[in-house]
C-alpha positions in Angstrom: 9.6 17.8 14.1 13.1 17.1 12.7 13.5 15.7 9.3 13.5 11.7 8.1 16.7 10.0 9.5 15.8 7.0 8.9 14.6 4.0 10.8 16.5 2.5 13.6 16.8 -1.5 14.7 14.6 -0.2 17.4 11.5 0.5 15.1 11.6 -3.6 13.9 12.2 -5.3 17.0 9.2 -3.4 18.7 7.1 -5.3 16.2 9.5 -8.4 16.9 7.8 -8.0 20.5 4.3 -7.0 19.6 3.9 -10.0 17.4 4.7 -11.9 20.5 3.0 -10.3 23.0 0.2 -8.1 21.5 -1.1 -7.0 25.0 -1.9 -3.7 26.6 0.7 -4.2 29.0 3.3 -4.6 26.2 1.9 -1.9 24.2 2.4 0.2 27.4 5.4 -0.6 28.8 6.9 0.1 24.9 4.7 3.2 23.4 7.7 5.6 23.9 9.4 3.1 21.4 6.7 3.2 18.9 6.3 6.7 19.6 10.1 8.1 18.7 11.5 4.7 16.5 8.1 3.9 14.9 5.5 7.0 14.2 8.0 9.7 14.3 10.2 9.2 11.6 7.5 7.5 9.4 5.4 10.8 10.2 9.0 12.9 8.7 9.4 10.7 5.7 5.8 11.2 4.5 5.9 14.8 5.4 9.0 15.3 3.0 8.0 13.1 0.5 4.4 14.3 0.3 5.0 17.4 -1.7 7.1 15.9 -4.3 4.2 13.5 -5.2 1.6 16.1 -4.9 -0.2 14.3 -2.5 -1.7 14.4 1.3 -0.2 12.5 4.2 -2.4 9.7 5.8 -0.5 7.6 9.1 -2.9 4.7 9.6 -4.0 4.0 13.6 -1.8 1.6 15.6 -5.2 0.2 17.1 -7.2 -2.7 15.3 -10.8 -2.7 14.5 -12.2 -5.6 16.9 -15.3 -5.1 16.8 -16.3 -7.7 13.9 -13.1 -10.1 13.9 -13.0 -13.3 16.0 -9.0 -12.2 16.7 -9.1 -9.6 19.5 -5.5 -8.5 19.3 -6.0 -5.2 19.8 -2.7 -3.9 17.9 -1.5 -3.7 14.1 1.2 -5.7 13.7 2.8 -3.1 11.1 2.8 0.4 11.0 1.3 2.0 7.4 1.7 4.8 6.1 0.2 6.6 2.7 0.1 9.3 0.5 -3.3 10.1 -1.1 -3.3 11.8 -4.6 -7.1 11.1 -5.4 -10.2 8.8 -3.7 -8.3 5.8 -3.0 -5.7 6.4 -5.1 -2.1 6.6 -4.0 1.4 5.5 -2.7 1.7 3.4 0.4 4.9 2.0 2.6 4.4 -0.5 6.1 7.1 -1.4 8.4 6.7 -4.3 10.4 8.9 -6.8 12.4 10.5 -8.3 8.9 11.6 -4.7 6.8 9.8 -2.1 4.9 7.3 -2.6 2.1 6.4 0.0 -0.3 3.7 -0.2 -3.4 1.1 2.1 -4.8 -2.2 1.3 -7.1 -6.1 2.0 -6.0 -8.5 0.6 -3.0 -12.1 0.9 -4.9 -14.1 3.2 -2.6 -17.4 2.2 -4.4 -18.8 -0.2 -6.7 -18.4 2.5 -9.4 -15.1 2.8 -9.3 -14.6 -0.7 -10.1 -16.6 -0.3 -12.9 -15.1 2.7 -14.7 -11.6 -0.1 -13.5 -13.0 -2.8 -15.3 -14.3 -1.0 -18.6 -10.8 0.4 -19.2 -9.4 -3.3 -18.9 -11.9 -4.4 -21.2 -10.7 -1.9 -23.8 -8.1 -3.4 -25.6 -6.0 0.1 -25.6 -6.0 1.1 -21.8 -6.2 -2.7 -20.9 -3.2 -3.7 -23.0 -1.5 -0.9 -21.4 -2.3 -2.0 -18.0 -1.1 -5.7 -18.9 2.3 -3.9 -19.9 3.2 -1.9 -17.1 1.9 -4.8 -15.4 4.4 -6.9 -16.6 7.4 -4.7 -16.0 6.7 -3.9 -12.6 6.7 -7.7 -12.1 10.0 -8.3 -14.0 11.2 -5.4 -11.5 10.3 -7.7 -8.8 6.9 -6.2 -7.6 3.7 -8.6 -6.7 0.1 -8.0 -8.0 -2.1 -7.1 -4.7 -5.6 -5.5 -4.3 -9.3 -7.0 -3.6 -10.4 -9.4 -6.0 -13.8 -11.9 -6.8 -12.4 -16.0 -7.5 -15.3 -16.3 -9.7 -15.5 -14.2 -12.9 -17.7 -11.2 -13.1 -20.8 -11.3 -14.5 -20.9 -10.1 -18.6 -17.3 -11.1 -19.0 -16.1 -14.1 -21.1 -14.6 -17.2 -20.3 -12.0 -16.2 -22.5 -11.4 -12.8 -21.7 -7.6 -12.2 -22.7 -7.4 -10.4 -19.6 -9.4 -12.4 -17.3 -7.2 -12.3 -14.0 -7.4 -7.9 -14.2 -11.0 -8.1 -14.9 -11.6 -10.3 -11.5 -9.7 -7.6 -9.7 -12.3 -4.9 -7.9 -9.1 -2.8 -7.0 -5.2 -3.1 -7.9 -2.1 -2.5 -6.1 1.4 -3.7 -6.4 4.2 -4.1 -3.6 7.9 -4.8 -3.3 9.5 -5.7 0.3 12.9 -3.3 0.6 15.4 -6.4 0.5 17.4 -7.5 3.8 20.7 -5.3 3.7 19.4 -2.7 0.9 19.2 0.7 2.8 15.8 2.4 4.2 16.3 6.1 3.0 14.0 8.5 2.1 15.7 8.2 -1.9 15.1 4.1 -1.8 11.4 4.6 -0.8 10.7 7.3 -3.2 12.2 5.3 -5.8 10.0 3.1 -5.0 7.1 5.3 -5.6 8.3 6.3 -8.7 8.7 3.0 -9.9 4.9 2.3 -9.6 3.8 5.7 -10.8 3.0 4.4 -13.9 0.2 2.5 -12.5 -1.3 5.3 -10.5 -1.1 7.7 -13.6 -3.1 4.9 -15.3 -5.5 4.5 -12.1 -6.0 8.3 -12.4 -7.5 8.4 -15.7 -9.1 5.0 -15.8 -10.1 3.9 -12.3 -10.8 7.6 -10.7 -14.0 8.1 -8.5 -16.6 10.5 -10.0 -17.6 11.5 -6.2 
């Protein structure tokens, strides 16, 4: 496989199509298009960039899981892509019909890790840290993402100076690549090491004992 050149108009406008017409016969008539504009150079990129983040190379399915969902669509409307540097811990980028988006954080893989998460926001050392990068990452134009409960866990106070983190079971943040600012492999590890703060902290305060 050659190395990353970049994504072509061809890569968005086959999501442009699928969102339209998420059929087999679409899918079909257009795989050679996913294949070469879509998976290919997404496959490159994460190749390069894994060894500079010490990390292993995940390309998430084009297929959706049907089984349980009421929409039967049976394609991802995005393609994702991530780099894995401990138990759901890690960078992540998708491309879809609208640009590239690229974040990193931690996706709880059990109820444990959410609670080692939630102990070190309750200390007012790592959680005050949290809250800081946090708040610069924001500032740099990155949105708070990951799973979390409406209500407020159980054991933690109504006035809980960091309520909002504690309600979180995992934590990610994400930054859409701007209309007109170039796709390169330097702007999406940039990217990634823009958030690396928050995975450094997720590694020693949010890391799976299994």
């Amino acid at each position: 496989m050659t190395g990353f050149g970049g994504f072509s108009d061809e890569a968005f406008e086959f999501y442009e199509g699928l969102r339209a017409d998420n059929s087999k016969t679409y899918w079909m008539a257009h795989k050679h298009v996913y294949d070469e504009a879509v998976r290919a150079p997404m496959q490159a990129l994460l190749d390069e960039l894994a060894p500079k983040f010490d990390a292993s190379v995940t390309l998430f399915r084009p297929y959706r899981d049907v089984r349980f969902s009421a929409d039967k669509s049976p394609y991802k409307i995005a393609q994702g892509g991530y780099l894995s540097i401990a138990a759901g811990i890690g960078f992540w980028m998708q491309l879809d019909a609208d640009g590239v988006t690229t974040g990193g954080g931690f996706f709880a893989h059990d109820k444990e890790q959410t609670a080692r998460y939630r102990a070190s926001v309750d200390d007012d050392a790592a959680g005050d840290a949290l809250a800081k990068l946090l708040a610069k990452l924001t500032k740099a134009g990155y949105e708070i993402g990951g799973s979390a409960v409406k209500t407020r866990p159980r054991g933690v106070a109504a006035d809980h100076p960091r309520l909002d983190l504690m309600r979180h079971e995992s934590l990610t943040v994400s930054r859409e690549i701007p209309a007109g600012e170039p796709i390169t492999m330097a702007s999406i590890a940039a990217g990634w090491k823009r958030v690396k703060p928050l995975v450094d902290w997720a590694l020693v305060h949010a890391r799976s004992s299994s």
